[in-house]
C-alpha positions as CSV (number, residue, x, y, z in Angstrom):
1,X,31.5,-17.6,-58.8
2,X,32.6,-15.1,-56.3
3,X,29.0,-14.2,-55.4
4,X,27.5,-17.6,-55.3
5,X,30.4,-18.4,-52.4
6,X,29.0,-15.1,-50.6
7,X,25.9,-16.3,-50.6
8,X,26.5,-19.7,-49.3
9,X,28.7,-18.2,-46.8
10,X,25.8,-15.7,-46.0
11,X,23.0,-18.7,-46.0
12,X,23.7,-20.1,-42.0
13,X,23.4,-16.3,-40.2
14,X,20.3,-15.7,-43.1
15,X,18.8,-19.0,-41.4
16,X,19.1,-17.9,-37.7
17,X,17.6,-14.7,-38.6
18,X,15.0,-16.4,-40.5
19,X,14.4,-19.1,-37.2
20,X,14.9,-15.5,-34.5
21,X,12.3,-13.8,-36.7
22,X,9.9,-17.1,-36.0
23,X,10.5,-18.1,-32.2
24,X,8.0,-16.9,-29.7
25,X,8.7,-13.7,-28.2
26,X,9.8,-13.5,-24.4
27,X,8.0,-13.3,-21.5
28,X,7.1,-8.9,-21.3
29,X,10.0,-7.2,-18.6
30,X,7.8,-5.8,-15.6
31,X,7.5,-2.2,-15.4
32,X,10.2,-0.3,-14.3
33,X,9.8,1.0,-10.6
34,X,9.3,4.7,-9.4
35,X,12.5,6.3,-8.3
36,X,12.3,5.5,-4.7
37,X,10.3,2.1,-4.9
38,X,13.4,0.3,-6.3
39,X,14.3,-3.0,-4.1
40,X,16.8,-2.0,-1.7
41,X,19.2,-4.6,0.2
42,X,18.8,-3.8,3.7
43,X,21.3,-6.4,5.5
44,X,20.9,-10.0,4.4
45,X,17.0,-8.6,3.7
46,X,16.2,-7.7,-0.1
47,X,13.1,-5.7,0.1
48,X,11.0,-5.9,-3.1
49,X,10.0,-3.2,-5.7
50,X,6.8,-1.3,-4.9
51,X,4.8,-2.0,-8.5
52,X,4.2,1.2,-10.1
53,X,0.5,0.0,-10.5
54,X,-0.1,0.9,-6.5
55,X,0.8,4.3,-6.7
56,X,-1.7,5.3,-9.6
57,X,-4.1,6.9,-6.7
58,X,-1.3,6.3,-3.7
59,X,0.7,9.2,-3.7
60,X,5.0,8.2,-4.3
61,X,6.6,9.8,-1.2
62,X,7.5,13.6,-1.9
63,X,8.0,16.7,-0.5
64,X,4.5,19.0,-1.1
65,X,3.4,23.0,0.1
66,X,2.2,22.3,3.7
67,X,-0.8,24.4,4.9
68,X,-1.1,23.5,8.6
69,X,-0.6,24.4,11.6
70,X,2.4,22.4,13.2
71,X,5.7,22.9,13.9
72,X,8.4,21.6,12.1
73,X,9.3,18.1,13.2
74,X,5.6,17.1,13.5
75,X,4.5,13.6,12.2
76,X,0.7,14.3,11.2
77,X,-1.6,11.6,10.2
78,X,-4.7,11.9,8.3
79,X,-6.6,8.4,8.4
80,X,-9.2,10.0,6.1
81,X,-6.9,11.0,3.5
82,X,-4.9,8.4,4.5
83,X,-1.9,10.2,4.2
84,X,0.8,10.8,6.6
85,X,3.0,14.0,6.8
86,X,6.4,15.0,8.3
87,X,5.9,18.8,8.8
88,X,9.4,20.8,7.4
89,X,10.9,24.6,7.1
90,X,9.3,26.7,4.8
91,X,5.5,25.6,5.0
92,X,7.1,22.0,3.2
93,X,6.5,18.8,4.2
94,X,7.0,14.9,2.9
95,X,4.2,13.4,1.6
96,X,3.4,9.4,2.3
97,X,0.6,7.1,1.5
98,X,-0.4,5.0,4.4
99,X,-3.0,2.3,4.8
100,X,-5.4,3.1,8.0
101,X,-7.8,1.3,10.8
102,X,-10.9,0.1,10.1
103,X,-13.7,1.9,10.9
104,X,-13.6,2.4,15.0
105,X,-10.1,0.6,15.1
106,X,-8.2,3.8,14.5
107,X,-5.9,6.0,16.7
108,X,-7.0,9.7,18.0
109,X,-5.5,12.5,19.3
110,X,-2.0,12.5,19.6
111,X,1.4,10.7,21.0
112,X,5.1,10.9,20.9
113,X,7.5,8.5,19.2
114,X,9.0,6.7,22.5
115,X,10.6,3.6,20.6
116,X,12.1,2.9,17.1
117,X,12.8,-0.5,16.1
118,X,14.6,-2.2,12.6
119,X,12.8,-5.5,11.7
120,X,11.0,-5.4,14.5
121,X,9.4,-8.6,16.0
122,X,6.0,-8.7,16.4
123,X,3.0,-10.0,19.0
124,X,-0.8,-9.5,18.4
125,X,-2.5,-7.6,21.4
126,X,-4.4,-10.1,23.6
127,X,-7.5,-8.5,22.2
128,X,-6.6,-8.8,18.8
129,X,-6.4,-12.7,19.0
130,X,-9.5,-12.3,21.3
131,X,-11.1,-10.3,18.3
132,X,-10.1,-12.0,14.8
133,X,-8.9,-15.2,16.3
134,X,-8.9,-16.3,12.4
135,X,-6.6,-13.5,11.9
136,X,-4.4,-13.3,14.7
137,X,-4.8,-16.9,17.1
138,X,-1.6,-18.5,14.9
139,X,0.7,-15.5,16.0
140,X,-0.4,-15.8,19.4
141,X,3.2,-16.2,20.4
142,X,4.8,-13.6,18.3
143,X,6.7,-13.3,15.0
144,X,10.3,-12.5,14.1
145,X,11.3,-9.6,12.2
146,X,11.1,-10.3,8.4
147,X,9.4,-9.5,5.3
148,X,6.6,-11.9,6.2
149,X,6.3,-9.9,9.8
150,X,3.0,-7.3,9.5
151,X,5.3,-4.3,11.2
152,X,7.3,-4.7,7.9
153,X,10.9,-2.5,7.3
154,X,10.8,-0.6,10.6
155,X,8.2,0.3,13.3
156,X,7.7,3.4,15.3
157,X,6.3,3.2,18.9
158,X,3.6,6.0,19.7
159,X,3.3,6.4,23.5
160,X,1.2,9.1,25.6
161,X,2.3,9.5,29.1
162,X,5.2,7.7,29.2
163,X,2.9,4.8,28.2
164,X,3.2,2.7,25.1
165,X,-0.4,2.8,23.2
166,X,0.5,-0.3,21.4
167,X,-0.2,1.7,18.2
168,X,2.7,1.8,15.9
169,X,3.9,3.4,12.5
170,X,5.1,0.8,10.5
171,X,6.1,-1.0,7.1
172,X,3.8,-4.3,6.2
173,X,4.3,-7.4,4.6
174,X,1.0,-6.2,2.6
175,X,1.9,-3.8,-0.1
176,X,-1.5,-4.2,-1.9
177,X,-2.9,-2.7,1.6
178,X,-1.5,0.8,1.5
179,X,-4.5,3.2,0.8
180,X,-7.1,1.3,2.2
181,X,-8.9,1.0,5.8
182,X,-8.1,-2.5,6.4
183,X,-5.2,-2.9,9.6
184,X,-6.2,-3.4,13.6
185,X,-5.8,0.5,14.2
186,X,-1.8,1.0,13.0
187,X,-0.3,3.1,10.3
188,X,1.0,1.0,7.7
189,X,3.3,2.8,5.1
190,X,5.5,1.1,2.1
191,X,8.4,-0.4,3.6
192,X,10.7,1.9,1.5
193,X,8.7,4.6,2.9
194,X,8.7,3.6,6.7
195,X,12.7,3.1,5.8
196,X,12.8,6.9,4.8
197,X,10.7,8.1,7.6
198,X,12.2,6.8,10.4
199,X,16.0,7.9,9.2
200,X,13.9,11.7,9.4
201,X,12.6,11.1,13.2
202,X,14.5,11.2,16.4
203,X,12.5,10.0,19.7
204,X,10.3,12.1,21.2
205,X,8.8,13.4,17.4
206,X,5.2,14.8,17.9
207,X,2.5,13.2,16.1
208,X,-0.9,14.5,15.5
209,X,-3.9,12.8,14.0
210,X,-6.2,15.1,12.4
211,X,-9.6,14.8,12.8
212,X,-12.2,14.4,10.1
213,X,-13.2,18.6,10.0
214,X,-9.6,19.2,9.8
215,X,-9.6,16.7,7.0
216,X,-11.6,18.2,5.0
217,X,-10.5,21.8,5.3
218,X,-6.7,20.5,4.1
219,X,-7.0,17.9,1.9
220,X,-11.0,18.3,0.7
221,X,-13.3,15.4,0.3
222,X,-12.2,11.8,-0.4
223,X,-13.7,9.1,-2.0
224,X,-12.8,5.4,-2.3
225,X,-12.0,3.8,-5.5
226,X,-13.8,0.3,-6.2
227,X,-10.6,-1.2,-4.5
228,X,-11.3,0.7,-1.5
229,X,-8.1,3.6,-2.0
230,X,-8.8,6.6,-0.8
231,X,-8.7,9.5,-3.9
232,X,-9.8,12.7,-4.5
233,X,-13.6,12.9,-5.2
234,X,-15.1,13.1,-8.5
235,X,-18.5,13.4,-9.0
236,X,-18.3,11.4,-12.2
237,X,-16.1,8.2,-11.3
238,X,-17.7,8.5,-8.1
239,X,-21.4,7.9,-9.6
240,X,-19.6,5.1,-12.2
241,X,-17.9,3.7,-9.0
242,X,-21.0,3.1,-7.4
243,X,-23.0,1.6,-10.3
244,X,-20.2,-0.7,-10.6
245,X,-20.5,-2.0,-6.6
246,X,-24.5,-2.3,-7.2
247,X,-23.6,-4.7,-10.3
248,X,-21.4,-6.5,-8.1
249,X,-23.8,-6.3,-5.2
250,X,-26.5,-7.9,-7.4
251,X,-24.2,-10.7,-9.2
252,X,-23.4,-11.6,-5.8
253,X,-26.4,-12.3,-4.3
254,X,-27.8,-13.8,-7.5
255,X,-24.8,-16.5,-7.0
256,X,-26.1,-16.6,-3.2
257,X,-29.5,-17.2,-3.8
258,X,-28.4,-20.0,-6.7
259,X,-26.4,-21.7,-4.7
260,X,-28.8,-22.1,-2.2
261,X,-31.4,-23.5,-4.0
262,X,-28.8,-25.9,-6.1
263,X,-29.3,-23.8,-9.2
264,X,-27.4,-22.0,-11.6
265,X,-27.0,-18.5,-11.8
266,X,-28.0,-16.6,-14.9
267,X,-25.2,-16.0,-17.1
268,X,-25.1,-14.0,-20.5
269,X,-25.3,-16.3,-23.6
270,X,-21.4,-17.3,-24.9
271,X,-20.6,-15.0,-28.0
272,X,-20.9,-16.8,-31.6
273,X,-18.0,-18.1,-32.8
């Protein structure tokens, strides 16, 4: 008697384990972020995670053995690497991954840092709107500071002479950018990187672009991945890399050629079911 009461007493939590055990499981939590790439509140401003998917072959900000030549203090830029160093003590530096110029569009030589700015505003060049008027014409008249602003975080301002080169270091609105050649000519970094960097730099910091033999010598020879990220080469996923853009190449101007004459391109029969 005892136990049948137990077991009608049991039967209600025995049914919502039952129903738990049948319900659809929950959407999957998103990877958790690197240390570092966390959102941070900055002001009213909540800047997003960095997914840890875009640092598989963009390096997480660290300090790394430094092998070059310049002082302590330095800010040295390697658009080839694409990969920006602050120069420490002790033949250390920090480590970030940046997002470069496209080919012709990038800055030379060297500069100073003659302005800092916090959500800075932003105003395309005249040239820039002049240039990529699809890219640039609707900000003709500038943009407000803000996660949607292209300088991102923070912004440093290189000048040479006293004069500003309108060439910044900055954050972006485009995190899916960093590693690749795509900006007008700026250094883009990670908004929680550009955050770190510019706590680490008074005005007046040096910075140095290296130039491509210098490149080499330090870093060694870079490829691009099929996204266009700049990784060490390998002879192996560079070969597979480019077999893979041919295929591409070829699908693509299959679909060209189809759609110009109104047919269809050639697809693989579907799978039996």
């Amino acid at each position: 008697m005892i136990a049948s009461r137990l077991l009608l007493r049991a039967l209600p939590v025995l049914a919502l384990f039952g129903l738990a055990a049948c319900a659809p499981p929950g959407p999957p939590k998103p990877p958790a972020p690197l240390p570092g790439y966390e959102a941070v509140q900055d002001g009213d401003i909540t800047v997003p995670q960095v997914p840890p998917h875009l640092l598989t072959h963009n390096d997480p900000r660290g300090q790394v053995p430094y092998a070059g030549e310049e002082a302590p203090g330095t800010i040295v830029v390697d658009t080839h690497a694409r990969r920006l160093y602050l120069v420490e003590e002790g033949g250390t530096a920090m480590r970030y991954s940046i997002a470069v110029g496209r080919t012709g569009l990038g800055f030379r030589g060297s500069a100073t840092v003659g302005r800092k700015e916090q959500w800075p505003a932003w105003t395309p060049t005249a040239n820039m709107v002049r240039t990529y008027p699809e890219m640039y014409a609707e900000y003709a008249g500038g943009l407000p500071g803000g996660l949607s602003n292209p300088l991102g975080a923070r912004a440093l301002y290189l000048y040479r002479g006293g004069k500003d080169t309108y060439y910044r270091i900055h954050g972006t609105s485009d995190i899916g950018s960093i590693g690749r050649a795509t900006s007008a000519g700026c250094i883009r970094l990670f908004n929680q990187d550009i955050m770190d960097l510019y706590e680490r730099v008074p005005y007046g910091t040096r910075v140095k672009v290296r130039t491509k033999e210098e490149s080499l010598r330090l870093e060694g020879e870079i490829m691009e991945d099929l996204d266009g990220r700049a990784m060490r080469y390998d002879p192996v996923l560079a070969a597979e890399i480019e077999a893979q853009r041919a295929a591409l190449a070829a699908a693509e101007a299959e679909a060209a050629a189809a759609a110009a004459s109104g047919a269809q391109p050639a697809t693989d029969p579907a799978p039996a079911s």
